[in-house]
C-alpha positions as MATLAB code, in Angstrom:
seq = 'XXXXXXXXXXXXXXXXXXXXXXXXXXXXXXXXXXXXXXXXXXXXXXXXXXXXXXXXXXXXXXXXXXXXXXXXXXXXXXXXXXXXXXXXXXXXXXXXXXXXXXXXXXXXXXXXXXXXXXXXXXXXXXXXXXXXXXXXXXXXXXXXXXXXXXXXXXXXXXXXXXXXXXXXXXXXXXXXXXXXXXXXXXXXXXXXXXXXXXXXXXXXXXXXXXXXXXXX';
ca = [
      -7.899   84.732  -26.851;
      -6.206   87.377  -23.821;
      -4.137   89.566  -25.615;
      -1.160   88.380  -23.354;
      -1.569   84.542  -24.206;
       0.702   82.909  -25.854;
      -0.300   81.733  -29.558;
       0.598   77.989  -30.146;
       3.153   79.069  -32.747;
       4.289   81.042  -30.045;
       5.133   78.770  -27.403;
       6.379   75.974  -30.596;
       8.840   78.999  -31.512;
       9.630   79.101  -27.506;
       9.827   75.688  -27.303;
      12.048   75.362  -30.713;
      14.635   78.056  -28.681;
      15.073   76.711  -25.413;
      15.874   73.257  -27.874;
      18.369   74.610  -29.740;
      22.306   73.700  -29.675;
      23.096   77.256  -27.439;
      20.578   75.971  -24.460;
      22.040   72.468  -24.066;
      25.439   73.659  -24.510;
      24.634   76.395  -21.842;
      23.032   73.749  -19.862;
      25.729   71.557  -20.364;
      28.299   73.912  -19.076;
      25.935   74.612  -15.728;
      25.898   70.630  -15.302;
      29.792   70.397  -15.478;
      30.513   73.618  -13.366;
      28.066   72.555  -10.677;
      30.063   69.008  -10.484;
      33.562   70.906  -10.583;
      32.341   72.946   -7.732;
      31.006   70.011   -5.953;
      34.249   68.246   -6.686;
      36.389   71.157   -5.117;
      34.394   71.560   -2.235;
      34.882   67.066   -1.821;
      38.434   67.527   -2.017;
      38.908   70.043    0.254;
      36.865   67.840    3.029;
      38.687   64.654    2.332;
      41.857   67.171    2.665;
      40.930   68.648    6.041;
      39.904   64.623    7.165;
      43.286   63.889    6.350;
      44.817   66.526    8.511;
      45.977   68.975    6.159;
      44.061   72.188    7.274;
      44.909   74.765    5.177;
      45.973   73.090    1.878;
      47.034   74.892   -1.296;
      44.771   75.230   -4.304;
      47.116   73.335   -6.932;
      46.652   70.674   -4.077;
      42.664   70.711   -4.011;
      42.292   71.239   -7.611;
      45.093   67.988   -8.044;
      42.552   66.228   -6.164;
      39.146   67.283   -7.315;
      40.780   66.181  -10.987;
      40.541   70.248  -11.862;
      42.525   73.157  -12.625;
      43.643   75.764   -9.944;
      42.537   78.491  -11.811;
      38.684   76.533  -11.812;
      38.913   76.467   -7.857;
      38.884   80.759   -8.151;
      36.076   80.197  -10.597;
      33.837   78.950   -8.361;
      35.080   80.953   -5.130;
      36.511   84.215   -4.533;
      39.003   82.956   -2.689;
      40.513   80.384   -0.107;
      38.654   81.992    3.024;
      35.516   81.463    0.766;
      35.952   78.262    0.038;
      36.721   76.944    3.091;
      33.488   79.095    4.443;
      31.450   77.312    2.128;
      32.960   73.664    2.886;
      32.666   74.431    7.407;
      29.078   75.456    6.223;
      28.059   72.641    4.388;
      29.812   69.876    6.453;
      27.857   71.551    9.286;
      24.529   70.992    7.569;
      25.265   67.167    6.846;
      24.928   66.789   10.848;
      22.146   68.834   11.564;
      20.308   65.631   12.538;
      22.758   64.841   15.442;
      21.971   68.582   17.047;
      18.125   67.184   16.861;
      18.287   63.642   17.871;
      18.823   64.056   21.367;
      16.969   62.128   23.973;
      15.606   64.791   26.483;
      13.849   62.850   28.645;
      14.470   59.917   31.781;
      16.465   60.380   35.100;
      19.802   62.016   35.324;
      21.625   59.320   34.524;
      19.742   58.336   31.176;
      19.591   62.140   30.242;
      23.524   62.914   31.189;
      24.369   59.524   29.002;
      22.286   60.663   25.959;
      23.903   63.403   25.570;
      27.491   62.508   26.446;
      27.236   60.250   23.219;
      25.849   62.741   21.209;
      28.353   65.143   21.720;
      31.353   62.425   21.156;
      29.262   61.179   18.002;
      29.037   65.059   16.639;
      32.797   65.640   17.578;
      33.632   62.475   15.277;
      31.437   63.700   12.427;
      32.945   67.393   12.498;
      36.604   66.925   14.024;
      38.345   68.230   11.603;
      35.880   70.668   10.058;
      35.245   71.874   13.352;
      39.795   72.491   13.891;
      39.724   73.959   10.787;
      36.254   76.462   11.550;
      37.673   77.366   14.605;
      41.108   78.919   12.906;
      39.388   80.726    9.781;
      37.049   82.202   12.277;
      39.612   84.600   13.502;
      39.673   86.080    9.877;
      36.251   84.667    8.103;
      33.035   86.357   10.016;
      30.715   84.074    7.985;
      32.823   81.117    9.520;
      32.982   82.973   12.806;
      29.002   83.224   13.109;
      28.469   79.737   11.840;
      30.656   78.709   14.878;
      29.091   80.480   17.551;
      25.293   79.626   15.710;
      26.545   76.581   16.301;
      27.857   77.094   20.110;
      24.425   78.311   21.310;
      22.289   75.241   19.776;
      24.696   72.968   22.030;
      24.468   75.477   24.661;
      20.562   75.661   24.609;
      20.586   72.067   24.188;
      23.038   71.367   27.796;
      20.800   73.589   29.673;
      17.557   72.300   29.051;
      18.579   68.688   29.500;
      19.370   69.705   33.350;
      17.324   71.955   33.406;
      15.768   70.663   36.919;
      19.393   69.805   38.373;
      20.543   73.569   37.305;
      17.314   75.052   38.833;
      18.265   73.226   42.282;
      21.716   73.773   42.393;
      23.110   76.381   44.919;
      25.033   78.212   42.717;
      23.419   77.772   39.619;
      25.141   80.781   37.318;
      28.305   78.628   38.074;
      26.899   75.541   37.272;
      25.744   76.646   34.139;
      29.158   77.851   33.024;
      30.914   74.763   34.200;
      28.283   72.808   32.635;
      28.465   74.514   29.145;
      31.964   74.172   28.606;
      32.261   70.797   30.182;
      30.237   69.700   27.491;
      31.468   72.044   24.527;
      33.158   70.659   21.463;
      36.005   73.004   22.695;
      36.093   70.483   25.574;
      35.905   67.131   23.834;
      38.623   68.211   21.502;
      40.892   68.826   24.212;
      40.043   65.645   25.438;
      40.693   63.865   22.520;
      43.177   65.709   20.648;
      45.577   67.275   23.482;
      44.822   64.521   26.150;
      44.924   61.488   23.381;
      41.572   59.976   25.179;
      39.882   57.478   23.534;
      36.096   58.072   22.734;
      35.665   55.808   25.620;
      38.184   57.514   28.575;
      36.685   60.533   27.063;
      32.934   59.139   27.834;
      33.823   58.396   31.019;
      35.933   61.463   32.077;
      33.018   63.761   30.964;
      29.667   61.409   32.927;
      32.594   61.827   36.306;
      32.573   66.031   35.398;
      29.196   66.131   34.860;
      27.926   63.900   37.857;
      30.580   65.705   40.448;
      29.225   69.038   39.630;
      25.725   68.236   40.489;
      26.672   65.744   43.760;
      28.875   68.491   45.009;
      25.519   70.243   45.381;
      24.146   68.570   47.874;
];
């Protein structure tokens, strides 16, 4: 036998260790932190859905069922926390950045992704309020939020791609065309200008369409 194999006795002594009381205590404790962690991070979500964007800890630990001093166990603070909850909700969506439908005539391309910018807003709307305040004070927030800007960005300009190439003044049409379809933009819409996801639908396929009939 290799002088660095295990014996049997060995590994039954190994075995007989990692059994014992201390390990499923300590992995007992690991269970119940990870689902007070997970619990926080819940409450501050449902917290931020419900409009309150920068609530206390007593108030997320009263409603992960916790206590305030285990929300600064699991965090070093509020700005981490709420770094960690922007990142996460973020992640949940990554499927609506993908799902895009690239291809058809204007019309079918500037409708697909109309709706999947509305759709996104509605998944993120108040993650997305919430990311873009911390990110004047949380740099891990504040690159998560413009990561975030150029995949929509990328995304705009390769789904009019041909209109953009043909357009007159096309470093002006990108610009317009970015922001016109930026989060920034649907959440004026929505939030400052009270437009339904429908007035909002249609206000963006008229900006959209204008700038590229105003081209020719």
């Amino acid at each position: 036998m290799p002088a660095n194999t295990p014996s049997a006795t060995d590994r039954l002594a190994t075995k007989q260790s990692n059994d014992s009381p201390s390990s499923f205590q300590t992995d007992g404790r690991r269970e119940r932190g990870n689902r007070n962690k997970a619990a926080v991070v819940a409450a501050l979500l449902d917290l931020y859905a419900q409009g309150e964007i920068q609530p206390p800890a007593a108030r997320i630990a009263e409603i992960a069922k916790v206590s305030e001093r285990s929300v600064f166990r699991y965090f070093d603070d509020m700005e981490d926390l709420s770094a960690f909850a922007v990142e996460l909700q973020w992640s949940r969506v990554k499927n609506l950045y993908e799902d895009l439908v690239s291809d058809g005539n204007f019309s079918e391309r500037l409708a697909a992704i109309v709706e999947q910018r509305l759709h996104l807003y509605d998944k993120v709307e108040s993650v997305y309020q919430v990311a873009v305040l911390a990110a004047r004070k949380n740099t891990v927030v504040a690159s998560a939020l413009k990561k975030r800007r150029s995949i929509l960005r990328h995304q705009t300009m390769k789904q009019f791609a041909q209109e953009l190439d043909n357009h007159p003044d096309s470093a002006n049409a990108r610009r317009i065309l970015d922001f016109t379809l930026s989060l920034e933009n649907v959440d004026y819409l929505k939030s400052a200008m009270g437009l339904s996801s429908a007035k909002s639908s249609e206000t963006l396929h008229a900006a959209v369409s204008i700038l590229f009939r105003l081209a020719h």
